[in-house]
N, C-alpha and C positions, 0 to 999 in steps of 0.2 A: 903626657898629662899626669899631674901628680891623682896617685889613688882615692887621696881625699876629694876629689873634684869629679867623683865621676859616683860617691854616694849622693844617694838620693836626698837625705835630711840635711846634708851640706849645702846642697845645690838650693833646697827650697827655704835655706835661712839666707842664703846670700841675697836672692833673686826676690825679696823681698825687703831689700832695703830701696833705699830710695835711688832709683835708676830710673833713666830716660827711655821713652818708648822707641826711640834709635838703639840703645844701648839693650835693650831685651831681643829687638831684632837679629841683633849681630849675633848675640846669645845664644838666641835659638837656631843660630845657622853652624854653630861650633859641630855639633853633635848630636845624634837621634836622642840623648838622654839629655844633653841640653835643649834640644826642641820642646821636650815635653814639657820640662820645668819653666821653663822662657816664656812659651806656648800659653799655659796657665795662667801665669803673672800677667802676661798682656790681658786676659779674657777680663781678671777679673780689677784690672787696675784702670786702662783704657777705656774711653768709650769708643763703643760697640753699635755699628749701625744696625738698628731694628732688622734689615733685612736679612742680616748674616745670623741672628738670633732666631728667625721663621724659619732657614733653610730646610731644616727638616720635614716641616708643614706643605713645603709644596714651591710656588714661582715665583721668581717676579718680573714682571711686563710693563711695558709704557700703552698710556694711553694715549687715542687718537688726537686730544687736547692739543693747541700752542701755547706755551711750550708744554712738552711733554711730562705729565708725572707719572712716576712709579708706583703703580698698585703691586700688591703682593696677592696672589692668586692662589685661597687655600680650598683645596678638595676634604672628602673624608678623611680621616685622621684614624690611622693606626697605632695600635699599643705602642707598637716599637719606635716610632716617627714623635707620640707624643714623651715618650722617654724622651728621648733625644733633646728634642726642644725644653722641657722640662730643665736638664740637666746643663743646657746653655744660659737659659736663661735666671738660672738663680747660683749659678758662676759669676756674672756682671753684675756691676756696679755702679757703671753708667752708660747710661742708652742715649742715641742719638734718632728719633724718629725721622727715619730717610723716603719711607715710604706708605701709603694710605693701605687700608684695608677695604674690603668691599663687606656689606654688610652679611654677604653670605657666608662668607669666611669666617666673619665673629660668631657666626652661630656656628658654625662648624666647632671655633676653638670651643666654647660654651658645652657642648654636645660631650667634646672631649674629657673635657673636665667634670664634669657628672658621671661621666662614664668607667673613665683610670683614675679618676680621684688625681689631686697633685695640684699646687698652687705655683704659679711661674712668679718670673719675678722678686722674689723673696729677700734681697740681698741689695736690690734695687739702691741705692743714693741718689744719684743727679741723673737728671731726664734734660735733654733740648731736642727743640722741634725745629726740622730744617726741611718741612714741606708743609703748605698749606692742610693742614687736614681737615676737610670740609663737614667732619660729624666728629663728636668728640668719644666717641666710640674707642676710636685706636690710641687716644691719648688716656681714656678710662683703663683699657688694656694694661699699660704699662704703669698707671699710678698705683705705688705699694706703700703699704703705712713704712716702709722703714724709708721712703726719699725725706732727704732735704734740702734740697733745690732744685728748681725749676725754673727752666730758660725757654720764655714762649714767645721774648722780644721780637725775632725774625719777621714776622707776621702778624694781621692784624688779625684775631680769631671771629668767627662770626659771632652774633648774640648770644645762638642756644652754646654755645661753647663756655661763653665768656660768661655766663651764667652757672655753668657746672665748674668753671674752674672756681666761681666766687664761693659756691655753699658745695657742690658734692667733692670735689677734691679737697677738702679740709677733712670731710668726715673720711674718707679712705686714706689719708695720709695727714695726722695731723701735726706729725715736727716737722714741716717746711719751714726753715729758718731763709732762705733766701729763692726772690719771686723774682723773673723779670717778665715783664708785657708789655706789648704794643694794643695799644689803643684811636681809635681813627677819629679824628674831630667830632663825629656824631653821640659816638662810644663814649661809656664810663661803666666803674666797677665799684662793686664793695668788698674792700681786701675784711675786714671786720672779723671774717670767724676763722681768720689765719691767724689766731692766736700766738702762736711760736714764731712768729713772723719776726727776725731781724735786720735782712737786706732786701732793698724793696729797689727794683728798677724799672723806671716808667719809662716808656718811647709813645710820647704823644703831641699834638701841636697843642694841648687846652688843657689845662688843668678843671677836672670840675670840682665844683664844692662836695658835692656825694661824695669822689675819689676822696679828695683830703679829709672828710673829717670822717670816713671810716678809717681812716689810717689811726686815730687815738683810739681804738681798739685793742689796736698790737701794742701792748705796755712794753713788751720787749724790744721794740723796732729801731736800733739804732745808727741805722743810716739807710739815707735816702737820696738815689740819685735818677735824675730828671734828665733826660735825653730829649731835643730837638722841641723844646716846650718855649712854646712862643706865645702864650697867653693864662690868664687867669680870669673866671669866668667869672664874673660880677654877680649877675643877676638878684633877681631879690623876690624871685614866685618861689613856687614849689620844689623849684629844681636847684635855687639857687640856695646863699647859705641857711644853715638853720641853727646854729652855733657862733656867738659875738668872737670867741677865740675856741683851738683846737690846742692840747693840750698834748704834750708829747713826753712825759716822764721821761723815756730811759735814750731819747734820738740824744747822739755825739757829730753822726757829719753830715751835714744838708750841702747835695752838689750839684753843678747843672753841667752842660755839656752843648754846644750847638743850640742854644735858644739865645731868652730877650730875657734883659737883665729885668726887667720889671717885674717877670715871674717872681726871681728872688724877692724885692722888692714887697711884693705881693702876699707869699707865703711866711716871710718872715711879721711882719704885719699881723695877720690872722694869727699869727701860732704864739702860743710859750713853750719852750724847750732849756729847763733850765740847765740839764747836763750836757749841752749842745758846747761844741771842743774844735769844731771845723766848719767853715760856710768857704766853698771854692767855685771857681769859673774858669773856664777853659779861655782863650783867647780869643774866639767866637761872641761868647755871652759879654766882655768887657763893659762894666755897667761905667756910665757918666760919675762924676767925682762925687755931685752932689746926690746922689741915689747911693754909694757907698757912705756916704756922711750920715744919712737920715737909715739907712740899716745897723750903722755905727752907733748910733745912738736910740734902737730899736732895743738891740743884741745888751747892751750896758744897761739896760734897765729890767731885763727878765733871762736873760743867758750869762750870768755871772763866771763861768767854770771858761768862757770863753774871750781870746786875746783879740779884740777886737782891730789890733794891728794888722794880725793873719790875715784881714778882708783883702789888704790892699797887694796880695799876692797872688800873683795869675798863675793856674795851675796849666803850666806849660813842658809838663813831663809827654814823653811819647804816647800817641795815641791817647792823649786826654785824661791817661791813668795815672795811677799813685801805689807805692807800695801796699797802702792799705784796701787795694782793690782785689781780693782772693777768694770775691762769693763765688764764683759760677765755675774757674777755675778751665775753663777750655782755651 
């Protein structure tokens, strides 16, 4: 091996260009001094399952539940244990919540932190949630003002969840430029005080009027894609709209994916979006000729920036996506 590959600042300028999390692997199996550098890169470029980020704090168990989830089991916490964890987790960059907490455990970590001083997390970017977590405790954990995205689509979150992710996760992270949620027919949210809000991705079968017209909030918000949305909610009481149109300054690409073309239909109808530059459908949503006519001539009288040709093109790229798909990035 040549000499220059085996200093340490050579190693940590290479190992930080843009390599594959295969290709860091192999890396770090070169050599103990390539381990370490490799090692590092992976920590803090990769996401990192929650669990491996507690390891120092203590266990993790399955519960008696079907199917089974993973809690993380923390006891008292020692000086040396909260270093540790400390020092893991403001290494990464992006967390994958694998596992739930128990609430005895949050006070433990709490306890800790009063006590060694030390903020975790700090370095934080993108968070997704790949277990139900039934208090939003473990996801308060992990929220730092430096993320800016968040992938909570997986699951539908409970109320008191879905209520903190609307007003208290703004205020402890307020550049969240990219959201996604899942929301369950009964469900609605107000994205509203997500200010810095620019990719917004909904998984819901309803659209309600609440949901859309806090979304003219986010002055920034310039695209918006709609998963498995098979209706738009009419009504006209307290729940329904309270706004004749919603008003979207700076949206460029309105997209749906697996629903009913009527959504589009629907939302485009209600909104003005004058810098609006893309409306797409997957091969699913394929809206009737005469419903792309009457969007055609919705889009030409208040989306001028937009080729109203473009409607008649089915977004039938793999898996439903498009080059310009890079919010969430997993």
């Amino acid at each position: 091996m040549h000499p220059a590959l085996q200093l340490s600042e050579i190693l940590c300028f290479i190992f930080k260009r843009d390599f594959s999390q295969r290709d860091l692997f192999n890396f770090a199996q070169v050599c103990r001094l390539w381990g370490i550098w490799a090692s590092d890169v992976l920590w803090r470029t990769c996401p990192v399952p929650l669990h491996a980020v507690l390891q120092p704090l203590g266990h993790i168990t399955k519960a008696t539940m079907v199917p089974p989830l993973p809690y993380f089991e923390i006891g008292n916490i020692d000086e040396f244990g909260w270093g540790q964890f400390l020092d893991l987790s403001n290494k990464i960059t992006r967390v994958i919540i694998d596992c739930r907490l128990r609430e005895a455990g949050l006070e433990h970590i709490k306890l800790a932190k009063q006590k060694f001083n030390g903020e975790p997390f700090t370095h934080l970017e993108t968070l997704r949630m790949e277990v139900d977590d039934g208090q939003h405790e473990t996801l308060r954990l992990v929220t730092a003002p430096t993320l800016t995205s968040v992938c909570l689509s997986p699951y539908t979150l409970p109320e008191d969840t879905l209520n903190w992710v609307a007003k208290g996760m703004p205020e402890m992270a307020p550049n969240i430029t990219h959201l996604g949620i899942s929301l369950n027919w009964m469900q609605t949210i107000e994205i509203s005080r997500h200010t810095a809000l620019k990719h917004l991705e909904l998984r819901s079968v309803e659209v309600k009027p609440r949901f859309w017209e806090s979304l003219a909030s986010c002055k920034r918000l310039t695209k918006i894609v709609l998963m498995a949305c098979m209706n738009v909610i009419e009504w006209d009481d307290a729940s329904g709209w309270h706004l004749d149109t919603v008003y979207f300054p700076a949206l460029r690409t309105l997209r749906i994916r697996y629903g009913h073309a009527r959504v589009l239909l629907n939302l485009v109808a209600r909104s003005r979006m004058p810098m609006l530059e893309c409306v797409r459908w997957d091969e699913y949503t394929r809206p009737a000729q005469d419903q792309v006519d009457r969007m055609a001539a919705q889009l030409k009288l208040y989306s001028p920036k937009l080729d109203t040709d473009t409607l008649y093109h089915d977004d039938t790229t793999a898996h439903g996506g498009d080059s310009d798909d890079d919010g969430f990035g997993w």
